[in-house]
C-alpha positions as CSV (number, residue, x, y, z in Angstrom):
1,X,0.0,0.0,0.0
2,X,3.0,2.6,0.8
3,X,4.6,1.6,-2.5
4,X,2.2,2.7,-4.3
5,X,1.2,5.9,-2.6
6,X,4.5,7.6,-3.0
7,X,4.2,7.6,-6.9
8,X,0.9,8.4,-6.5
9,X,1.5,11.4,-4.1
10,X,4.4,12.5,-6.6
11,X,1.9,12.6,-9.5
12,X,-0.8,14.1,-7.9
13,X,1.5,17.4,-6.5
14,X,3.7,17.3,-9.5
15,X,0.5,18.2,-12.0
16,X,-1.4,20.2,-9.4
17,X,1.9,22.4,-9.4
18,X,1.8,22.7,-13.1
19,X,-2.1,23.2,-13.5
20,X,-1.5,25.8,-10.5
21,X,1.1,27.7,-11.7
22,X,-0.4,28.2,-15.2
23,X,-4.1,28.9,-13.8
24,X,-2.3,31.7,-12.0
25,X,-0.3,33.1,-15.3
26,X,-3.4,33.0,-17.0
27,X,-5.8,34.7,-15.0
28,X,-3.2,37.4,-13.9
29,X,-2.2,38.2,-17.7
30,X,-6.3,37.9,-18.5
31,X,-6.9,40.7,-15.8
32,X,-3.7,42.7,-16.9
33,X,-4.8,43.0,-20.2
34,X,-8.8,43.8,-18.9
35,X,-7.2,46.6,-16.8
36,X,-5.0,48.0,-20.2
37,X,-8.8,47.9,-22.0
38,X,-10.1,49.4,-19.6
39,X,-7.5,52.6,-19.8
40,X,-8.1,52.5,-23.5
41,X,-4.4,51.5,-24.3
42,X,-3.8,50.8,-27.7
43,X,-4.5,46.8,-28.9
44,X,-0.5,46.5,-30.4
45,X,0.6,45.9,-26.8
46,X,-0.9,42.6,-26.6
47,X,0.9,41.3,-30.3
48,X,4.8,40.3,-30.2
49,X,7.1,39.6,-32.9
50,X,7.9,36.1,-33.1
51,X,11.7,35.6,-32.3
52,X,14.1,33.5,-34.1
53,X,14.9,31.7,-31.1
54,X,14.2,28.3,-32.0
55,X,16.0,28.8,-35.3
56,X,19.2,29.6,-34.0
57,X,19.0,26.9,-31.1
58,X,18.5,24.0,-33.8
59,X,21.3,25.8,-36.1
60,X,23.7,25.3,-33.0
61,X,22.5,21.8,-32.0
62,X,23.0,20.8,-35.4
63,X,26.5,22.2,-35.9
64,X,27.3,20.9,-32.6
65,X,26.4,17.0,-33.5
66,X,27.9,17.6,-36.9
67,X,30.8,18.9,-35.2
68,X,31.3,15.6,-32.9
69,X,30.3,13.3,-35.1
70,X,33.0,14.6,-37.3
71,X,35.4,14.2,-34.7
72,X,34.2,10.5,-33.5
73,X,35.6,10.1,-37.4
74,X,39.0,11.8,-37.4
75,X,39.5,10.5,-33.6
76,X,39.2,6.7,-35.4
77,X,41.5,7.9,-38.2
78,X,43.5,9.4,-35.4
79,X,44.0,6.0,-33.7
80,X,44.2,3.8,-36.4
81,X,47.1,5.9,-38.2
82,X,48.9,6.9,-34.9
83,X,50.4,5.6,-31.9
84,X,48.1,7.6,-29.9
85,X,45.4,6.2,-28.0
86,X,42.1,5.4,-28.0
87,X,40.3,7.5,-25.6
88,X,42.8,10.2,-26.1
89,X,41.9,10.6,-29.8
90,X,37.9,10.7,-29.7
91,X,38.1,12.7,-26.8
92,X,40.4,15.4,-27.9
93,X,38.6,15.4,-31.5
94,X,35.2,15.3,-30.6
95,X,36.0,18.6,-28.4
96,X,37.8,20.3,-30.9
97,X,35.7,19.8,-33.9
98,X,32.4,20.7,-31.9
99,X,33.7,23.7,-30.5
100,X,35.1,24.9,-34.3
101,X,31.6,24.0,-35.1
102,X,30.3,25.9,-32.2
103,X,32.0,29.0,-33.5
104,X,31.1,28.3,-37.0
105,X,27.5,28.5,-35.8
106,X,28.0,31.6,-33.7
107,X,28.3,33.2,-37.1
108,X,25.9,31.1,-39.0
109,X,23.1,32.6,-36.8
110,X,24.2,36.0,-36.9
111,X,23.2,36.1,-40.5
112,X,19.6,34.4,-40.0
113,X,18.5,37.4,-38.1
């Protein structure tokens, strides 16, 4: 019976948190914007751009796993052709090729905007 009040407890505060928290942001942004009516402010407050957020997030996620998965390739050419070791090789390419890609993207995403 305990076992299986704990994950029920958990479940049951977990989404009451989330249902609480967004009744409340809700309700207070409703009667925010009922108070700006009511002053007779001007109906452009209430639109925003749309921001090129997610587009420059999935342009350095993408660069990024390009990046290391390029280097997970030239760490194995690394190895095979050298005397240097495993671990050492992957390791030290798949950190130097995502952060050039990391950079690369920096300026990728400059020129979305």
């Amino acid at each position: 019976m305990e076992d299986t009040l704990i994950p029920v407890m958990f479940f049951l505060t977990f989404f009451g948190s989330i249902f609480g928290v967004l009744y409340f942001y809700f309700t207070t942004r409703n009667r925010e914007r009922l108070a700006l009516i009511e002053k007779n402010a001007d109906p452009a407050l209430f639109k925003t751009e749309p921001t090129n957020i997610f587009k420059k997030f999935s342009i350095k996620l993408g660069m990024v796993f390009m990046g290391a998965g390029i280097g997970v390739l030239f760490g194995n050419i690394l190895a095979v052709t050298t005397r240097l070791e495993e671990p050492v090789a992957y390791i030290s390419m798949i950190f130097t090729f995502a952060g050039a890609f990391l950079i690369a993207s920096y300026f990728v995403a400059r020129k979305v905007d």
